[in-house]
C-alpha positions, 0 to 999 in steps of 0.5 A: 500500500503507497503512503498517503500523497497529497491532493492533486491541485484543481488544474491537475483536472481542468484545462485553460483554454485559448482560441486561436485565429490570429496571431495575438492570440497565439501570444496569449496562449504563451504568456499563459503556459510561461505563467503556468510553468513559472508556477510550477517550478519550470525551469528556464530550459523547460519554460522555453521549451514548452514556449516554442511547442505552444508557439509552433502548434498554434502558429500550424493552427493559424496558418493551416486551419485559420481556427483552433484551440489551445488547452493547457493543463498540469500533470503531475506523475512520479512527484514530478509536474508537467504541462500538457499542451492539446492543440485542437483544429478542424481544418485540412488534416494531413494525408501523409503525418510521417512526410509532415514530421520531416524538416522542409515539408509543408503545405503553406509555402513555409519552412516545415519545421513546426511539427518536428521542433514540436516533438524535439522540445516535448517530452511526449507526443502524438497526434491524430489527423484525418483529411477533411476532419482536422488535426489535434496534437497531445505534447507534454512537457515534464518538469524533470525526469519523471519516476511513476512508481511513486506516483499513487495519484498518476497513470502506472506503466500500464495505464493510460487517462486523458481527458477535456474538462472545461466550463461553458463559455460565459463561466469562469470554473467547470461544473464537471469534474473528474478524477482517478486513483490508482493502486496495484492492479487495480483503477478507480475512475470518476466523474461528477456532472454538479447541476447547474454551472459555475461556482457551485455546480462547481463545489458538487462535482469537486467534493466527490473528487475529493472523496475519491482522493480521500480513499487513496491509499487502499482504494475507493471502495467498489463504485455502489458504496462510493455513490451512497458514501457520495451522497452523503458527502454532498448534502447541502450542494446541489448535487451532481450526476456521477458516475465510478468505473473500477478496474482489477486487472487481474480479475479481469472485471469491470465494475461500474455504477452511475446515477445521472446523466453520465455516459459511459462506454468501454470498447474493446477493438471494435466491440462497444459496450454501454455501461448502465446508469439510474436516474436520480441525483447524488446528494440531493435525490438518490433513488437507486444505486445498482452495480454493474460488472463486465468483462474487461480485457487488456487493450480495453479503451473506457470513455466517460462523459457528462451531457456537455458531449452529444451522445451520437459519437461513433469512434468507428468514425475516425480509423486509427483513433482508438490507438492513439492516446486517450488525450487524442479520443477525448480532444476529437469527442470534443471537439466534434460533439461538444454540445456548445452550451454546458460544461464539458468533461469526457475523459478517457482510459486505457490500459495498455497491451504488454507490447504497447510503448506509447506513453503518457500523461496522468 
């Protein structure tokens, strides 16, 4: 059993975002991983570093896609923080990714430098494009050489999160929230949706994070106890649609409990299966609490979201996808089934095959 870790802060689970359409706002994007890395306690090789991947990604945005995003976020594995940098487009896409890696290649009459300078200077990469569907790239950049046995709160070797948590537009902080533990074989994986938006929907879906932090070490319980221990721990908030996924890899089991409007889906290749949920509200109204158990295979891919996504996504949709990193699954889900006027969260888990190298971030 690990030693009890400290809780991760907010922007461990939350992302910043930046539209990108001109120039001036890939400057803004800067000065704000520059802030953040200052934060954190970057150093200034690391601080340039992730300045010139923010500055490439979203200059390709600026000339390849005319409209983008950048979504910056903390990560935290082994003691050590990073900053992951999702640079989101729905432009041209690429044909060829290997020719566009190489120096010299482009397609904007410039020097093709951007994709290759983004993957020297970032620590982790990888990217998903599809023509006619736009391009999203998933860097991080670590603050030092990053030990994830010691890490009780982060991605193990053999697993994998990514995630977008964002508010609505016209709010400050998300209402959604999302968080995951870790120990041994075995992986909790939570999300809470708190009616409403901002600051106090914010609260809801923050106390349920909290008391999954809480459980660690030794585990959240099984995800019916966690409900009915959650909605104990959320009177007096407005309460929150939730949802808890528990892995044990050795018993190859994947038990799952929801109560509201949480999706949930586990994919295995191309098989998907959809996980089930009762109505009711956690912490206000919890009519039923019901535990669910399935199969579970290595390689298994599980995406959960909150009704800020459309329901109507298909992964089949986008061949490759389900191979990336979960980081890519979740900027792609949102980016084309974000419903556009609630808080947004899905996010996205995989553990990985014995012969899978990709790495990434918690």
């Amino acid at each position: 059993m690990n030693p009890a870790a400290p809780p991760l802060p907010p922007d461990a689970f939350r992302q910043q975002r930046f539209a990108i359409g001109e120039p001036s706002e890939i400057a803004a994007a800067r000065r704000a991983g520059n802030a953040l890395a200052r934060r954190i306690g970057f150093d200034d090789v690391r601080t340039g570093q992730l300045a010139i991947v923010i500055t490439e990604a979203a200059t390709n945005i600026v000339k390849h896609a005319v409209q983008g995003e950048i979504l910056l976020r903390r990560v935290t594995r082994g003691g050590t923080d990073g900053i992951e940098v999702l640079a989101i487009d729905n432009g041209p896409g690429m044909r060829n990714v290997a020719q566009y890696m190489e120096d010299g290649q482009s397609t904007a009459g410039t020097y093709g430098v951007g994709l290759g300078a983004i993957r020297r200077q970032s620590q982790e990469f990888d990217l998903y494009s599809l023509p006619g569907m736009g391009t999203v790239l998933m860097m991080v950049v670590w603050g030092a050489t990053v030990d994830a046995a010691r890490a009780p709160h982060a991605a193990r070797p053999g697993w994998q999160v990514g995630a977008v948590c964002l508010p609505l537009a016209s709010e400050e902080v998300s209402g959604d929230a999302w968080n995951v533990v870790f120990e041994g074989h075995e992986m909790s994986l939570m999300m809470a949706d708190g009616l409403g938006h901002g600051p106090l929907a914010a609260e809801a879906s923050e106390r349920a994070s909290a008391l999954l932090e809480s459980c660690a070490p030794g585990l959240a319980p099984l995800p019916g106890t966690f409900l009915k221990l959650a909605h104990g721990a959320l009177a007096g908030t407005r309460g929150a649609a939730m949802a808890v996924a528990h892995v044990d890899s050795e018993r190859r089991e994947l038990r799952y409990a929801g109560v509201g409007n949480i999706a949930a889906c586990a994919f295995e290749g191309v098989q998907c299966r959809h996980l089930l949920s009762h109505n009711g509200i956690v912490g206000s109204n919890l009519r039923k609490v019901q535990e669910f158990e399935y199969p579970w295979q290595t390689g298994a891919l599980l995406v959960m979201h909150s009704d800020g996504l459309h329901t109507r996504w298909d992964l089949g949709q986008y061949p490759g996808l389900t191979h990336c990193h979960p980081a890519l699954v979740a900027a792609v889900l949102y980016r084309d089934f974000s419903r556009g006027r609630d808080d947004v969260g899905v996010v996205v888990l995989r553990e990985q095959m014995a012969d899978d190298t990709a790495s990434g971030p918690a």
